[in-house]
N, C-alpha and C positions, 0 to 999 in steps of 0.2 A: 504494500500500500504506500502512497505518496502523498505529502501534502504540502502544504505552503510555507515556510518557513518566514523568518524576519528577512525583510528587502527582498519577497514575493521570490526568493529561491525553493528551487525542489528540496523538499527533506523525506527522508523515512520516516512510517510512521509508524509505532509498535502495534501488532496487533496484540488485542487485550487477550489476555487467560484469564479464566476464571479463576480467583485465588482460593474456595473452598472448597471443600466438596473429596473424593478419592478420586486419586492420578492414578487413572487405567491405560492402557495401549491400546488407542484406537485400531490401530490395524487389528491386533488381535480381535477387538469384539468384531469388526467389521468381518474379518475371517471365520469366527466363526460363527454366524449370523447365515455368511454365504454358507460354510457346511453343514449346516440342520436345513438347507435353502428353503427360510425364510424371510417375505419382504420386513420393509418395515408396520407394515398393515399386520400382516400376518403375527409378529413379535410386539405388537403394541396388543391386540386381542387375547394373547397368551397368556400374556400379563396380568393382565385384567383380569381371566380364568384360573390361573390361580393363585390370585389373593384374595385372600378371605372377606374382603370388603368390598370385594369388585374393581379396585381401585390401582389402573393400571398405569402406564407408562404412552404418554399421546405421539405419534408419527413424527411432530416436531422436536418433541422432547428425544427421542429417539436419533434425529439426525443432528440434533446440535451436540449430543452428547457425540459420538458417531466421528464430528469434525471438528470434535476437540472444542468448540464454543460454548462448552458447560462440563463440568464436571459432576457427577450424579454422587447425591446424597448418599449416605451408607444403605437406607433402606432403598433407593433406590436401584442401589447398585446390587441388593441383594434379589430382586423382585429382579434384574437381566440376569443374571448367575441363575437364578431357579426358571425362568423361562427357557434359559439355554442350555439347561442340565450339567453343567458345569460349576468345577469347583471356582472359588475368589482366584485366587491365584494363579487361573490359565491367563484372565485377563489385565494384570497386573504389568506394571514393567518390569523386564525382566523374567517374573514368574517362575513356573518352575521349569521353564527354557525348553518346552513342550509345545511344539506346532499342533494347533489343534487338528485330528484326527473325524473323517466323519464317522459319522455312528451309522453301526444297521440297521435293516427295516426296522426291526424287532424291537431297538431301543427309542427308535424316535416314534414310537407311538402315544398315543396321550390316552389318557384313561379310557374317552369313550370309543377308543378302535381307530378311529382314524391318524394318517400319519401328520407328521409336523406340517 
């Protein structure tokens, strides 16, 4: 990003992070998101299905976390960990330095029979 600086010069402009929240590795949620191949519709609905309140995770919130433009709450982070059948620390940086693996038919099924 660029912006105007003193005597209308070009300068760099930081892009903001968000300073709370848990530092995940987006690439990895993004990876393994794509290997349960789930959109973001799909993994916002999940969500929603299983938490006990109905109370999911919205499409935006899911791309901003995704592009690194938020960082997700601990409960929220836990609510994509349990939609993704994964442990905290595949999605972590660093983590436990495990590429995530897709899973068989068998395990990406969800309770009422149908697959992810």
């Amino acid at each position: 990003m660029t912006g105007t600086g003193a005597g209308g010069r070009l300068t760099k402009t930081a892009i903001r992070r968000p300073a709370s929240g848990v530092d995940i590795d987006t690439r990895k949620l993004i990876a393994m998101r794509s290997l349960r191949a789930l959109t973001r519709l799909e993994l916002q609905n999940l969500t929603r299905k299983l938490d006990p309140e109905g109370k999911g995770l919205s499409r935006d919130a899911i791309a901003k976390i995704e592009n690194g433009q938020r960082r997700p709450k601990t409960e929220t982070f836990r609510k994509l960990c349990k939609a993704l059948n994964c442990e905290a620390a595949e999605l972590l940086p660093g983590g436990n330095g495990a590429v995530p693996v897709p899973l068989t038919t068998a395990e990406t099924a969800i309770p009422d029979g149908r697959r992810k």
